[in-house]
C-alpha positions in Angstrom: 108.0 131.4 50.5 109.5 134.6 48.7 106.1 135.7 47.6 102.5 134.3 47.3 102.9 134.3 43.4 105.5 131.8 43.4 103.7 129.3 45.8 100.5 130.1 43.6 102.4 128.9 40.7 103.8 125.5 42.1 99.7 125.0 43.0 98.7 125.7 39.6 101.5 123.6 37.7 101.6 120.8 40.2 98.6 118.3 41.6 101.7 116.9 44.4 103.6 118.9 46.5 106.0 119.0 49.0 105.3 121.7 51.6 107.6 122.8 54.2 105.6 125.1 56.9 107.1 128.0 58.7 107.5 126.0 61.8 109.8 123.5 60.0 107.4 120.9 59.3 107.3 119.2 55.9 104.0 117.9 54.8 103.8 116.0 51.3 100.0 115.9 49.8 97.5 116.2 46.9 96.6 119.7 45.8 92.6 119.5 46.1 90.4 122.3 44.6 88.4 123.7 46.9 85.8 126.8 45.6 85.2 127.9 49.1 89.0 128.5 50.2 90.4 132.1 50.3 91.9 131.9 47.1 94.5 135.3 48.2 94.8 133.7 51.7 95.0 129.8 51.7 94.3 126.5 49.5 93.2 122.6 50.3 95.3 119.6 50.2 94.7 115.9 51.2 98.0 114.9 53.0 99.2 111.6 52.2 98.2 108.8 54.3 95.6 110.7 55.5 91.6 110.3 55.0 90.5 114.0 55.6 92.0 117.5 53.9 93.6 120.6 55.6 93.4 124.3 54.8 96.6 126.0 54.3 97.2 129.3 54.7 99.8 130.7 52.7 101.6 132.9 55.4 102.8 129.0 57.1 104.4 128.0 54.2 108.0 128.6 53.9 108.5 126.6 50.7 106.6 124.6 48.3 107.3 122.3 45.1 106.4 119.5 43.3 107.1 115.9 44.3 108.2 114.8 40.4 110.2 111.4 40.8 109.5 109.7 44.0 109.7 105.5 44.0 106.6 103.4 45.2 108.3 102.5 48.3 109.5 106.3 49.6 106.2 107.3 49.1 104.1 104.8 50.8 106.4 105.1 53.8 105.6 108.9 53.8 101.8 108.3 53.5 102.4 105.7 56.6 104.7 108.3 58.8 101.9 111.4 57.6 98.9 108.7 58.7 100.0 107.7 61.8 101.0 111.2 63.5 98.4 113.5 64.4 100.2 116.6 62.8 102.3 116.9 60.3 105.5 115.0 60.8 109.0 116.6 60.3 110.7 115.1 57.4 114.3 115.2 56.4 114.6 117.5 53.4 115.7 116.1 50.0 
């Protein structure tokens, strides 16, 4: 992302979010707060379609926003795509 500040932003403003990771991945999930995460270095979300949560550090994002109209059916097929692979699928960008 350009800064920290903005992705900090989109976290604070936004309980979804679409995250694309430095390595090109996108990953769509539930901002979860989390008291024991870095605060300056990383943050918690619970992908969707999947049971447990993942720590993010904020140096593998490239970009993040917020998921604000989505229909039913797009995002139960993400949540089935994100629950059946074992990392993070690539998804085609909006």
């Amino acid at each position: 992302m350009n800064n920290d500040r903005d992705l900090k932003n989109v976290l604070t403003l936004s309980r979804e979010i679409r995250i694309r990771m430095i390595d090109a991945s996108v990953i769509y999930a539930t901002v979860v707060d989390d008291p024991h995460t870095e605060a300056d270095e990383s943050f918690r979300v619970k992908p969707w379609g999947r049971s447990e949560t993942m720590v993010i550090r904020f140096s593998d994002v490239s970009s993040a926003r917020p998921v604000s109209r989505m229909g039913w059916h797009a995002q139960r097929a993400i949540a089935a795509a994100q629950g059946a692979a074992r990392a993070a699928p690539v998804l085609p960008a909006d």
